[in-house]
VOKELUM-534875 format. One record per residue (C-alpha): residue number from 0; x, y, z; residue in one letter. Coordinates in Angstrom, 1 decimal, m for minus. Example, Ala and Ser with C-alpha at 12.3 -4.5 7.8 and 13.67 -1.06 7.14 Angstrom:
BEGIN
{0,{12.3,m4.5,7.8},A},
{1,{13.7,m1.1,7.1},S},
% end
This chain:
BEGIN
{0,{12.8,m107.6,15.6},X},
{1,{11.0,m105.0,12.9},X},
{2,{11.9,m101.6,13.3},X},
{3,{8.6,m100.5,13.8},X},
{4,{7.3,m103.1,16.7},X},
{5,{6.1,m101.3,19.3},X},
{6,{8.3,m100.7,22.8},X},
{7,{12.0,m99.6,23.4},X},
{8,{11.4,m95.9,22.3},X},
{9,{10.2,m97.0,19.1},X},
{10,{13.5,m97.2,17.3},X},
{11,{13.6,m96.4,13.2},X},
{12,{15.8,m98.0,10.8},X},
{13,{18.4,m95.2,11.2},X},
{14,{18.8,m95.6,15.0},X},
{15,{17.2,m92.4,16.0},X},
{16,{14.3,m91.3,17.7},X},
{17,{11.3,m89.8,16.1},X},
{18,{10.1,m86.5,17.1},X},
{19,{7.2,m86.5,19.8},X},
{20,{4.9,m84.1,18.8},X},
{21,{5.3,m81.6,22.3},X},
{22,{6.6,m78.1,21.4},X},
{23,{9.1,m76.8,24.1},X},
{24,{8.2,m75.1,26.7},X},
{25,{9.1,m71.4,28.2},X},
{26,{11.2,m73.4,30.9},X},
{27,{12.8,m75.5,28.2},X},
{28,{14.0,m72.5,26.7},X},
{29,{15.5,m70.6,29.8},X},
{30,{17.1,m74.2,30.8},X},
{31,{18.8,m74.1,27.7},X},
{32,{19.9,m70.4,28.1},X},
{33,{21.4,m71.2,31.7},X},
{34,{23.3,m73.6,30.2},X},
{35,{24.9,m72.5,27.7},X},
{36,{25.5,m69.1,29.5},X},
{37,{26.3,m71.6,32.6},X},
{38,{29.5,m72.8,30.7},X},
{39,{30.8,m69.0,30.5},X},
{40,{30.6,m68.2,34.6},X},
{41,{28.9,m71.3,36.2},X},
{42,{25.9,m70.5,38.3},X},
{43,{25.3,m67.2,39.2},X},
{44,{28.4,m66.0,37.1},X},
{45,{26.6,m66.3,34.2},X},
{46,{23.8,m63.6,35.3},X},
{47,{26.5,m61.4,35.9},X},
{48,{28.0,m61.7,32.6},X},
{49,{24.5,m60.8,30.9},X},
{50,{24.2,m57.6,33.0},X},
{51,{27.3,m56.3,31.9},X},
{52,{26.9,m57.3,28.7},X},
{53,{23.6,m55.0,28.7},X},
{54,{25.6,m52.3,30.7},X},
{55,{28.4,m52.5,27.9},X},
{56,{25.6,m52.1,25.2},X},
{57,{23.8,m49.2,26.8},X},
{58,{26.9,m47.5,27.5},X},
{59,{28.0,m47.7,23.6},X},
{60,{24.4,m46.3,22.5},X},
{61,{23.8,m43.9,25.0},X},
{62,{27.3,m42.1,24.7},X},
{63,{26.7,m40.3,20.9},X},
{64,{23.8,m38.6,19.4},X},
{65,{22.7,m37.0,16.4},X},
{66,{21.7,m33.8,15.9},X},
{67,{19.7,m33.2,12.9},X},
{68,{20.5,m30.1,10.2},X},
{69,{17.4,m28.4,11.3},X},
{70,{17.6,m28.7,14.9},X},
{71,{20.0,m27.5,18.2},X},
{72,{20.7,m30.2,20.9},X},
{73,{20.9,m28.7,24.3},X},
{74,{23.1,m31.1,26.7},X},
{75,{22.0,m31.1,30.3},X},
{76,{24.8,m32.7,32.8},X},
{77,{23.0,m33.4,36.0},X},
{78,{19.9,m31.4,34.9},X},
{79,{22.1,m28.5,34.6},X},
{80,{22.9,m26.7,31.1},X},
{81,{26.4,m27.5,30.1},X},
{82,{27.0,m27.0,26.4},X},
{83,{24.5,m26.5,23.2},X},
{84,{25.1,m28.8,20.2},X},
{85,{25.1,m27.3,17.0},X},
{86,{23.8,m30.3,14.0},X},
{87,{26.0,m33.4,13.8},X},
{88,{27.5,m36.6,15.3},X},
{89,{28.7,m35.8,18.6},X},
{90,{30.0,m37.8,21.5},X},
{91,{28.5,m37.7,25.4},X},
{92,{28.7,m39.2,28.4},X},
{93,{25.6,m41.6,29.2},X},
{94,{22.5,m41.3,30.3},X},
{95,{21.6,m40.5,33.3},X},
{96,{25.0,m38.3,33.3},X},
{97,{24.1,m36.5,30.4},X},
{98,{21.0,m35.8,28.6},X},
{99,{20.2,m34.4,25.0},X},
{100,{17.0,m32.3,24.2},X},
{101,{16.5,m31.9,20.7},X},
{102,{15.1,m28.0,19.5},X},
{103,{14.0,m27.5,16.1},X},
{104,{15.6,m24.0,15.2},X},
{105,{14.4,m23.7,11.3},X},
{106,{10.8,m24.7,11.6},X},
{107,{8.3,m21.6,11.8},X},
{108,{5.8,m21.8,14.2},X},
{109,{2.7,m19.7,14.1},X},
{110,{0.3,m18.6,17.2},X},
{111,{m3.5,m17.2,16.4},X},
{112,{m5.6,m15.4,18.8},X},
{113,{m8.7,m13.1,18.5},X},
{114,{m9.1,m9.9,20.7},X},
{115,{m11.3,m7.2,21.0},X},
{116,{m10.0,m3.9,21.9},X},
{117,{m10.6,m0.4,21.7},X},
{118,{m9.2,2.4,19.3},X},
{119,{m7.6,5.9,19.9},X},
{120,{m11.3,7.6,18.8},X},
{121,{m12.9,4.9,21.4},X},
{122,{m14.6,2.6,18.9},X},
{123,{m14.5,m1.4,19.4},X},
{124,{m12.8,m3.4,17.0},X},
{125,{m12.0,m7.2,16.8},X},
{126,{m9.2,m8.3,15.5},X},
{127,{m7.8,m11.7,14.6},X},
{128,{m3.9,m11.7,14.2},X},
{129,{m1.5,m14.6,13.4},X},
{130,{2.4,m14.4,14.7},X},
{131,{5.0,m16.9,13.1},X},
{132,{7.9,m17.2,14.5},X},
{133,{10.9,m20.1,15.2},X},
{134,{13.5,m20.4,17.9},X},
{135,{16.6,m18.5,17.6},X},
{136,{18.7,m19.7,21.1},X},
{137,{17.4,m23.3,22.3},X},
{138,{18.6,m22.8,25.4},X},
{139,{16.3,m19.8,26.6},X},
{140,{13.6,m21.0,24.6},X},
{141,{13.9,m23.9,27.2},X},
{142,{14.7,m22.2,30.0},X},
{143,{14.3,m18.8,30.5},X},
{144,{10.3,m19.0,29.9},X},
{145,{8.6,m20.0,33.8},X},
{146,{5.9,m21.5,31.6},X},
{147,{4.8,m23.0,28.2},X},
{148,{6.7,m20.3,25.5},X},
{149,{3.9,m20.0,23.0},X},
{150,{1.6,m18.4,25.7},X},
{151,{4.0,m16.2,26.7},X},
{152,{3.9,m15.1,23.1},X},
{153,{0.3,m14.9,22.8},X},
{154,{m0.1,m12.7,25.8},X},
{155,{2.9,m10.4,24.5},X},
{156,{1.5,m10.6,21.0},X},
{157,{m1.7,m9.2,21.9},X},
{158,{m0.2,m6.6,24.5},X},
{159,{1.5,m5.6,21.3},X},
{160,{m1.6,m5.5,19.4},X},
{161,{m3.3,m3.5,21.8},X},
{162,{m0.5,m0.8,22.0},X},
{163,{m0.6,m0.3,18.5},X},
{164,{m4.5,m0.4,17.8},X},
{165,{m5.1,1.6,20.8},X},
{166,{m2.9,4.5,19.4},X},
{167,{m4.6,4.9,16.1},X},
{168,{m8.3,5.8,15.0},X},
{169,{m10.5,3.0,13.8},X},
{170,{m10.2,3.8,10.3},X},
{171,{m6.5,3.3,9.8},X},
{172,{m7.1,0.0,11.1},X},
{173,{m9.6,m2.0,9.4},X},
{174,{m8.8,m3.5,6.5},X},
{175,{m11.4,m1.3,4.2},X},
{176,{m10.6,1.9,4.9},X},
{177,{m7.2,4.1,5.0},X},
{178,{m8.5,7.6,3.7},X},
{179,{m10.2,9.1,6.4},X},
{180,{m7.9,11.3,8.6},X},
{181,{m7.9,11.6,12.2},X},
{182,{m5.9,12.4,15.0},X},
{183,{m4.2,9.5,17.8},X},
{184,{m4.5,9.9,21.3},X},
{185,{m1.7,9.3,23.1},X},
{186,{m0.6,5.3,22.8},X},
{187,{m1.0,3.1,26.1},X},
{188,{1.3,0.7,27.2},X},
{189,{1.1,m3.0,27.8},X},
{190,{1.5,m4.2,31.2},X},
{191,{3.7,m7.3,29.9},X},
{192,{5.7,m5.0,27.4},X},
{193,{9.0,m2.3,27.5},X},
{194,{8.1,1.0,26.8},X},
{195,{7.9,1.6,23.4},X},
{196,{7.0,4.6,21.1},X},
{197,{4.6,4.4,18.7},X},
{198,{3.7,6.6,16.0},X},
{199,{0.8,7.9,14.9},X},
{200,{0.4,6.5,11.5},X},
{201,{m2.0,9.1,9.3},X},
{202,{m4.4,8.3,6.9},X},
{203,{m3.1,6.9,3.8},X},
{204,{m4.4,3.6,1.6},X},
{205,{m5.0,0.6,3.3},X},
{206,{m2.1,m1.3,2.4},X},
{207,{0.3,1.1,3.4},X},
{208,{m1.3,1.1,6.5},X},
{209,{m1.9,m2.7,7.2},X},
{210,{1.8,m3.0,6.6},X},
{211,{3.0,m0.7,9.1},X},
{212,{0.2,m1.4,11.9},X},
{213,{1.6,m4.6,11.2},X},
{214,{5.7,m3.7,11.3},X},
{215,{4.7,m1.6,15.0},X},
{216,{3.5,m4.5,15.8},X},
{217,{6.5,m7.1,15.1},X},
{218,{8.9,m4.5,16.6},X},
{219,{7.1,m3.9,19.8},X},
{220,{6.3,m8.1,20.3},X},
{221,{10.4,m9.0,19.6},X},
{222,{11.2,m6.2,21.9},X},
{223,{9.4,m8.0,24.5},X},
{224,{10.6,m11.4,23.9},X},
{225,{13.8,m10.0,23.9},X},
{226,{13.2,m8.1,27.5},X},
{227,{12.1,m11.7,28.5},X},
{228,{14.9,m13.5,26.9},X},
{229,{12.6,m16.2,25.2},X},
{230,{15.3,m17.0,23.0},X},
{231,{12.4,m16.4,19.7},X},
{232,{12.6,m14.8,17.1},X},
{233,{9.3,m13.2,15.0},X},
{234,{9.3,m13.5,11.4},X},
{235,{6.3,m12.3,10.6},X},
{236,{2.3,m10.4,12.0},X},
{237,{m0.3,m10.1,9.9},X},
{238,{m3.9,m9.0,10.6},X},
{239,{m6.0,m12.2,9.6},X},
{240,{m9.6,m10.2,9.7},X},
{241,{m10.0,m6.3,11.6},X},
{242,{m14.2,m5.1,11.9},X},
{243,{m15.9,m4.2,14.2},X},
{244,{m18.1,m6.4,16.4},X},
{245,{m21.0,m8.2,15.1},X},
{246,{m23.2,m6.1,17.2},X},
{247,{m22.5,m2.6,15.7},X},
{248,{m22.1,m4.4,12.1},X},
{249,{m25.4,m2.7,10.8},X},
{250,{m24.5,0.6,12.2},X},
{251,{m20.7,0.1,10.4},X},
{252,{m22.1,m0.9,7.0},X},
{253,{m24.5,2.3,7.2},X},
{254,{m21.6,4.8,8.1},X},
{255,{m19.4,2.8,4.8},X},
{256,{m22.2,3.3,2.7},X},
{257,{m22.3,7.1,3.6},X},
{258,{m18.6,6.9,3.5},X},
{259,{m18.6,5.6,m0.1},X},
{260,{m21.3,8.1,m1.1},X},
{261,{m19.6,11.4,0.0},X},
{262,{m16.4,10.0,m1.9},X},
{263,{m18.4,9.7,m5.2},X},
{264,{m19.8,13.2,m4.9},X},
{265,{m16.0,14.5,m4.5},X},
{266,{m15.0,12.3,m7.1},X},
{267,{m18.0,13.9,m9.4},X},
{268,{m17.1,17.2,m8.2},X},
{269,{m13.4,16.8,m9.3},X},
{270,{m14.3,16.0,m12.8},X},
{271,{m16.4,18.8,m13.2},X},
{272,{m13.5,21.2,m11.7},X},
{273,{m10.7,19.6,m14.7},X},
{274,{m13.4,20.3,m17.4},X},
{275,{m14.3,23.7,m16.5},X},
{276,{m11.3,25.0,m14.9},X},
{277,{m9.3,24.9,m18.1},X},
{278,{m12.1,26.1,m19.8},X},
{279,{m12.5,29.0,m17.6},X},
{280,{m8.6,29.9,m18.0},X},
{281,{m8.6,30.0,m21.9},X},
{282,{m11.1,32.0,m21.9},X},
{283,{m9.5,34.7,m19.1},X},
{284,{m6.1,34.1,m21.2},X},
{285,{m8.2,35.3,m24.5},X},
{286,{m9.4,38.3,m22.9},X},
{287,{m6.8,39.4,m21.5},X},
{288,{m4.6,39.0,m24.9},X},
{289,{m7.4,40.7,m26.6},X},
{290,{m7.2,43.3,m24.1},X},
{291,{m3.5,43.6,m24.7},X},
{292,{m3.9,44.0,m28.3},X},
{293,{m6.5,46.3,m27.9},X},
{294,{m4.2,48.7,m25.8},X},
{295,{m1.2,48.7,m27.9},X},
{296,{m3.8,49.3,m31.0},X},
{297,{m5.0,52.6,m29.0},X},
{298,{m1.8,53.6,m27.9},X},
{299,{0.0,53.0,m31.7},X},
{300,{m2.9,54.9,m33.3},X},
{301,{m2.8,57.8,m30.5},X},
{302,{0.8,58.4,m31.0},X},
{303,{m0.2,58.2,m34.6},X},
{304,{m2.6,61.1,m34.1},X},
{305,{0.0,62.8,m31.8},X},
{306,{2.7,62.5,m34.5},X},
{307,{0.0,63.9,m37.7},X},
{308,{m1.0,66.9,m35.3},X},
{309,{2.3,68.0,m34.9},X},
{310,{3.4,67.4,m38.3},X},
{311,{0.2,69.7,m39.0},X},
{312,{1.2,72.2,m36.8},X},
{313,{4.3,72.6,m38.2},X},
{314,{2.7,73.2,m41.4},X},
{315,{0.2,75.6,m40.2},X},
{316,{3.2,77.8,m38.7},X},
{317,{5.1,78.1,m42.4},X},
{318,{1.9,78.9,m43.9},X},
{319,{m1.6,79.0,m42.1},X},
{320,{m4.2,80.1,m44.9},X},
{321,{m2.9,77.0,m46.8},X},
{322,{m3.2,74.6,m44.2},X},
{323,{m6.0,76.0,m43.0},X},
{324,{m8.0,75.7,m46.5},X},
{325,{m6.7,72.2,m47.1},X},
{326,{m7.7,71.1,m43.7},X},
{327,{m11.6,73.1,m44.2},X},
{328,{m11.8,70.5,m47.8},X},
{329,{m10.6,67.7,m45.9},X},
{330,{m13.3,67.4,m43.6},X},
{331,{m15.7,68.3,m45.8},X},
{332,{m14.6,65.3,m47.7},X},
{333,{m15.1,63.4,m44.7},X},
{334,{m18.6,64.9,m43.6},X},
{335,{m20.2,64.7,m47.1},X},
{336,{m18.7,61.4,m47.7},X},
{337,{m21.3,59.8,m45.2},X},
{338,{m24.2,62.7,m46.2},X},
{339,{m27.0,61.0,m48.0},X},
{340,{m27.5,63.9,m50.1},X},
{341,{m26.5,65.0,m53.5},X},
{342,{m25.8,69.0,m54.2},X},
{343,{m26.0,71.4,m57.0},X},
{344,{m22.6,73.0,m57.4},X},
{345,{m23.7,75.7,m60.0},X},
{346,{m26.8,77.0,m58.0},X},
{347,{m26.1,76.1,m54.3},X},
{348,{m29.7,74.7,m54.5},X},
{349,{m30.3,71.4,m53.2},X},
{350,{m31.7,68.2,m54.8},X},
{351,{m33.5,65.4,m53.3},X},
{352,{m31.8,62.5,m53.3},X},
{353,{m33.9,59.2,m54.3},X},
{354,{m32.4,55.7,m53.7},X},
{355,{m33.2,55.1,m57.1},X},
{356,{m29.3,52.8,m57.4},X},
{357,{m32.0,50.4,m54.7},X},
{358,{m35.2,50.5,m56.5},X},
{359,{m33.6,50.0,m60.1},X},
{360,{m30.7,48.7,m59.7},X},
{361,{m29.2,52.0,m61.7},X},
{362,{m25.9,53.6,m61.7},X},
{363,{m26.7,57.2,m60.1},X},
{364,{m24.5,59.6,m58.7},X},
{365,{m23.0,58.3,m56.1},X},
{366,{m23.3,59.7,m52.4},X},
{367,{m21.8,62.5,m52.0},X},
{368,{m21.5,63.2,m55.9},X},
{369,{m21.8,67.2,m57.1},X},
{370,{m23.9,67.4,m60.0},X},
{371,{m24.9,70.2,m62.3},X},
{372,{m28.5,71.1,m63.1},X},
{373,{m30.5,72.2,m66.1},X},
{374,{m30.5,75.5,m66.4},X},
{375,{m26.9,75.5,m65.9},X},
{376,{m26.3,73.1,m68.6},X},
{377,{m28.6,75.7,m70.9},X},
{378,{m26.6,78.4,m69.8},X},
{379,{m23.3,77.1,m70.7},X},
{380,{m24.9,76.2,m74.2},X},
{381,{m26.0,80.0,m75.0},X},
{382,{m22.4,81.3,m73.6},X},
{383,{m21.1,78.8,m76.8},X},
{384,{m22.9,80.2,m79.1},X},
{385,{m21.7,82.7,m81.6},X},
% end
């Protein structure tokens, strides 16, 4: 016979049969499965040997975990805290007898809210703040809080915002302003937060400011969450955006522009004050060195005087006709020394004087000069004469 007639399973040369062309079934498959797992029990020996062979492997990949460098494991035996894991490998018993949940500790978290709220001098203000903070104990952050943490901390957060904005005036809080002054009104506390003190913080530039609006703020929100035991820790509020509500905008812009104006004017006004001022004190320190001068000069030449009259009078006591002469020609000398006039000295007649040294430009006699006249000159000639 060929080995390709037709009948007898359609034998080929090697004495095997060709493949039919049906894939095997989904019961082909699990008949196969029984079997071969049939060997290892028989019957229904063999299902029991596949469920603890899953058991076994459950077992060995529910009893470790791994605790990543940036997270805390909190183990729960029963549902009830037992232990916290710190990062790691770390053994435990299986599920459902013990059960990991996994907090990260190192990542910072960050809330945002918006609130509008009033100011010590009663002025509305909206304010956007940001908190960041991560968690610093896993296992309060899980259980201590009745509800979701983060809006536990948005409610303290903006109690803590209030208490801080509502105990200074509205200028120490917007972002544009810090040199106005004003007084606080006594600070109000949050329902939701301790009692805490806060101080009046007085008019100084705006940064300053910010940053310890801001600082209040941090203390009073971690004194809360630690009141509530949250298990958080804040690293950081900051003011995103402070002004006032878009209603009163126009009537805010108009109070900055007066604002800005007045501060010019004193600016203006305290230039003109360091040019004058020094001006104004050289001058009084002149004066009042001239004046000083001017007093010792009097006083030197008065003790002068003082001296010369008594030197005089001791003169006029040894011998008073001399002193008295000498003193008569010595003011004469002075008087006729400013007399515009020129005298005769043989005659006693006098002469009128022409300012002929200003018309001619002559040498005359000068003022005061005693002169001789004709008739005396004649009269000395005769007396010469033999």
């Amino acid at each position: 016979m060929a080995w390709n007639e037709p009948g007898n399973g359609q034998r080929d040369p090697w004495g095997k049969n060709r493949p039919t062309g049906n894939k095997p079934g989904l019961d082909d498959i699990l008949k196969q499965l029984r079997d071969r797992f049939g060997k290892l029990g028989g019957g229904a020996g063999g299902i029991f040997v596949i469920l603890l062979a899953f058991v076994i492997v459950w077992v060995v990949m529910s009893s470790y975990t791994i605790v990543d460098a940036r997270q805390a494991g909190v183990v729960l035996r029963f549902g009830k805290y037992s232990r916290t894991l710190q990062p790691g490998f770390h053994l435990k018993f299986p599920r459902p007898l013990e059960t990991v949940t996994k907090v990260g500790t190192t990542e910072i978290r960050s809330v945002s809210d918006k609130v509008r709220m009033l100011t010590s001098d009663e002025n509305i203000i909206s304010v956007d703040f940001n908190v960041q903070y991560q968690v610093s104990d896993a296992r309060k952050y899980l259980f201590s809080l009745s509800g979701p943490p983060e809006d536990t901390l948005r409610q303290a957060a903006e109690a803590a915002v209030r208490t801080v904005v509502g105990a200074n005036i509205m200028d120490n809080v917007l972002t544009s302003q810090g040199n106005e002054q004003g007084t606080a009104a006594t600070p109000a506390t949050a329902s939701t937060a301790p009692t805490v003190a806060v101080p009046v913080v007085p008019a100084t530039p705006a940064a300053a400011v910010r940053d310890t609006l801001q600082q209040q703020t941090r203390e009073i929100l971690q004194a809360t969450l630690n009141e509530y035991d949250a298990g958080l820790l804040v690293t950081d509020v900051s003011f995103q955006n402070v002004a006032p509500p878009q209603e009163v905008k126009d009537a805010f812009d108009d109070v900055n522009a007066a604002r800005e104006d007045k501060q010019g004017t004193e600016n203006n006004a305290r230039a003109y004050a360091s040019q004058v001022v020094p001006v104004a004190r050289g001058d009084a320190a002149r004066i009042l060195a001239e004046a000083q001068g001017y007093n010792a000069q009097r006083v030197a030449i008065a003790t002068g005087d003082a001296a010369r009259f008594n030197l005089i009078l001791k003169e006029y006591k040894s011998a008073p006709d001399v002193t008295r002469r000498r003193l008569w020609l010595e003011t004469v000398e002075d008087v006729m020394s400013n007399n515009p006039k020129v005298l005769d000295g043989s005659g006693g007649r006098n002469m009128i004087y022409l300012p002929l040294d200003r018309a001619t430009g002559k040498d005359v006699p000068g003022v005061g000069a005693v002169m001789q006249s004709a008739g005396s000159d004649a009269m000395a000639g005769k007396e010469k004469q033999p």
